[in-house]
C-alpha positions as CSV (number, residue, x, y, z in Angstrom):
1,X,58.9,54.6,5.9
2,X,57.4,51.1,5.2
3,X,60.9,49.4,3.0
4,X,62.1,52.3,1.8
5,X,65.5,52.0,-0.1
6,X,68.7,53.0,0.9
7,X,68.5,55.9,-1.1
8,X,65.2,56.8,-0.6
9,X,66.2,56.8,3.5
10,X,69.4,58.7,2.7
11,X,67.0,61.2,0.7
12,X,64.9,61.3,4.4
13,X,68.1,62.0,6.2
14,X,69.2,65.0,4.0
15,X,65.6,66.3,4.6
16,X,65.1,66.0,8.3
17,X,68.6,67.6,8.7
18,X,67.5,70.4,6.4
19,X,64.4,70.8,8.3
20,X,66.4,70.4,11.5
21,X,68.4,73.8,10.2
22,X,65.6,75.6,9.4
23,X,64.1,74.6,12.4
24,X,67.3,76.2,14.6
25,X,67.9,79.5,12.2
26,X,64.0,80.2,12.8
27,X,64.6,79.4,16.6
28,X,67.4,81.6,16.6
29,X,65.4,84.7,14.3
30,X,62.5,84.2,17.3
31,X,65.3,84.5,20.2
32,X,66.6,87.9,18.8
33,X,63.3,89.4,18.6
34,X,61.8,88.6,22.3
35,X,60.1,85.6,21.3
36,X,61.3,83.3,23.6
37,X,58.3,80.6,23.9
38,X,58.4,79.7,20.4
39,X,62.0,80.0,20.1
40,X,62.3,77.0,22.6
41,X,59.7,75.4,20.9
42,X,61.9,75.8,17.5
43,X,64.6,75.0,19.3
44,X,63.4,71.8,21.1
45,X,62.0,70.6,17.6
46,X,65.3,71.0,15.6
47,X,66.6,68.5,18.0
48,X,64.0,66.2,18.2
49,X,64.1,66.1,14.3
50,X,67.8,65.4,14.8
51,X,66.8,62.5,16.8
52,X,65.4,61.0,13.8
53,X,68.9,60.4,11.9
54,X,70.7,57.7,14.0
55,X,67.3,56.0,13.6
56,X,67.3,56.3,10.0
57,X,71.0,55.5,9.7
58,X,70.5,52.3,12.1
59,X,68.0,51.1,9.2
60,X,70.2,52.1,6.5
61,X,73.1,50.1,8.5
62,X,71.0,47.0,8.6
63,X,70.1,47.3,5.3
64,X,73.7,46.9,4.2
65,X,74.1,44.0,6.1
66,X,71.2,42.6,4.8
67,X,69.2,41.9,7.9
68,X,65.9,42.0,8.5
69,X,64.4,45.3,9.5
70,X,61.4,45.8,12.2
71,X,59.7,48.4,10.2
72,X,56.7,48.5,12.5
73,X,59.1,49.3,15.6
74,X,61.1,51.6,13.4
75,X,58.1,53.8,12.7
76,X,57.3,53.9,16.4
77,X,60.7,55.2,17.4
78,X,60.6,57.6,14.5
79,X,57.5,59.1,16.0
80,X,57.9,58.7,19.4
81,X,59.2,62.2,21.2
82,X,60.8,60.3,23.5
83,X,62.4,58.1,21.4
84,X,63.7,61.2,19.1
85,X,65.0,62.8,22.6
86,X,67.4,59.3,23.8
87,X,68.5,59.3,20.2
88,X,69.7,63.1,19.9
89,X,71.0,63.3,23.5
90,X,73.3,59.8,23.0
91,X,74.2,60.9,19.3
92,X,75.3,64.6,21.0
93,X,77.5,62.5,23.4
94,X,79.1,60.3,21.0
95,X,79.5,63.3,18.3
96,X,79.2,66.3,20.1
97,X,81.1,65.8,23.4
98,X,84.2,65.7,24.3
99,X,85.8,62.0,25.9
100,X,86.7,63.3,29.8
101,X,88.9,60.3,30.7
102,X,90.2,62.2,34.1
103,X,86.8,63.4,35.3
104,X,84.3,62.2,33.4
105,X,82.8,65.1,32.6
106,X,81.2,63.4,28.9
107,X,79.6,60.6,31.1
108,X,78.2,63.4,33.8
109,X,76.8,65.6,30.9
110,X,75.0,61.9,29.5
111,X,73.5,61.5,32.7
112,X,72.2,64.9,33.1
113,X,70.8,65.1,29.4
114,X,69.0,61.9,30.6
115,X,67.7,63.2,34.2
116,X,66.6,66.5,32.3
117,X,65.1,65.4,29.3
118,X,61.9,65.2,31.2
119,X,62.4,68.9,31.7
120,X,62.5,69.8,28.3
121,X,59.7,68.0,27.5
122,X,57.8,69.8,29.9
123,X,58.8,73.0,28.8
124,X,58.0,72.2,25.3
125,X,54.4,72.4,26.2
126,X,54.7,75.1,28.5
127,X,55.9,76.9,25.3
128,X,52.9,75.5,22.8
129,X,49.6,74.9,25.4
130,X,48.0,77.5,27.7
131,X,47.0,75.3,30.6
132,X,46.1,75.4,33.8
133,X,47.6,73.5,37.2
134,X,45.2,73.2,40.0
135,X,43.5,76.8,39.7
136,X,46.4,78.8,38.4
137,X,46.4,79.4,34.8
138,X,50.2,78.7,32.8
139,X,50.8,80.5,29.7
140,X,53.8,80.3,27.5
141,X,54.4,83.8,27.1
142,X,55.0,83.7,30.8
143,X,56.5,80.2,31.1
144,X,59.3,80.6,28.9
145,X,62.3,82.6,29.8
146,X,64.5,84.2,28.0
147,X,67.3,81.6,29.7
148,X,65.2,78.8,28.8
149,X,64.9,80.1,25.6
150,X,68.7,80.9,25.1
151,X,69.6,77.3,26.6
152,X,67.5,75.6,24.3
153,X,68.4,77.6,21.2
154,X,72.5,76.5,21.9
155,X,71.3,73.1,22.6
156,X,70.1,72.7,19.3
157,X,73.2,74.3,17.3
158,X,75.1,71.6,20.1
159,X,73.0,69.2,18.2
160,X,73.6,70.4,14.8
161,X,77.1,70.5,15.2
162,X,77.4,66.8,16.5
163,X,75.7,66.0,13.4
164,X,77.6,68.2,11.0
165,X,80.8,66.5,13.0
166,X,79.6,62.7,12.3
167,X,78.6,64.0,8.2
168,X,82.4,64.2,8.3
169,X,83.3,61.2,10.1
170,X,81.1,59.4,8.5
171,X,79.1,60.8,5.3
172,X,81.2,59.3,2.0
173,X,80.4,62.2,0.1
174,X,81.2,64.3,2.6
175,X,84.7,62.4,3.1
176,X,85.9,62.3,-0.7
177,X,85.1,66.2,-0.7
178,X,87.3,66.9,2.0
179,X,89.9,64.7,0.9
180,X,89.8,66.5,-2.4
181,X,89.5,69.9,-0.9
182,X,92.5,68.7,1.7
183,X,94.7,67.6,-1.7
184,X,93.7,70.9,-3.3
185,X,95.3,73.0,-0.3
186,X,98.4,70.5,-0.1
187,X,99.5,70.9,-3.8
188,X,98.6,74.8,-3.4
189,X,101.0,75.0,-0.3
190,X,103.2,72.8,-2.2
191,X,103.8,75.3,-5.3
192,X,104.4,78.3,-3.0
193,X,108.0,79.4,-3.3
């Protein structure tokens, strides 16, 4: 990622949320047919992928502004899972959840994306890694739930949809095609007798 351009980075962006897709729709195939460990593990990828955007946008913003960007701590968040996990869980809560001003349900789900994300982690390798703990031996086809499985899996289209959300907010392409297709509708309802 060493200075890339801003549209070689929006070019990365498109892909990992391509990828992130795929990732879910293969997570989601795996589900339906009894595969739960590596639907989790599909699952718990597309999002970690999705991590990667804000970090990739964050550059792309500083770019803009013409500061200086720490490409050697930029290519350590982009690889580092836990890095990708913060990012995706506190892009879901700004784009994904909704604000809870009476009970504060938004900053409750936060907290327990954060005190769980250890969790996940976990069970990402429970769903890769035969292993063993002290003499018992743990193997994803037996680790892995369908629940967990399931949980994961609507985790991830959570994730997708935040993102698909802030493409609209945010995404200038994205903007000027709804606009366009908003203007279409208006002069269509406008002609009706």
């Amino acid at each position: 990622m060493n200075e890339l351009t801003i549209d070689e980075l929006h070019q990365l962006r498109l892909r990992i949320f391509d990828n992130a897709e795929s990732l879910y729709k293969e997570a989601l195939m795996l589900l339906e047919n009894g595969y739960f460990a590596r639907a989790y593990l599909l699952a718990y990828f597309s999002c970690e992928e999705l991590g990667k955007i804000p970090i990739v946008v964050g550059v792309i913003g500083r770019h803009l502004k013409s500061e200086a960007v720490d490409w050697k701590k930029t290519m350590k968040r982009f690889r580092d899972h836990k890095a990708k996990v913060e990012s995706d869980d506190f892009h879901q809560y700004v784009f994904g959840i909704e604000l809870d001003l009476l009970r504060d349900s938004d900053l409750k789900w936060l907290e327990e994306a954060k005190s769980t994300s250890a969790d996940r982690v976990d069970r990402k390798n429970n769903s890769t890694y035969v292993d063993f703990v002290g003499r018992k031996i743990v193997s994803p086809l037996k680790e892995i739930t369908m629940e967990h499985a399931k949980e994961m899996v609507e985790r991830a289209f959570s994730s997708l949809r935040a993102h698909w959300h802030a493409e609209c907010l945010t995404n200038p392409i994205v903007k000027t095609a709804n606009t366009a297709v908003q203007g279409t509708l208006r002069d269509k309802a406008a002609q009706r007798p």
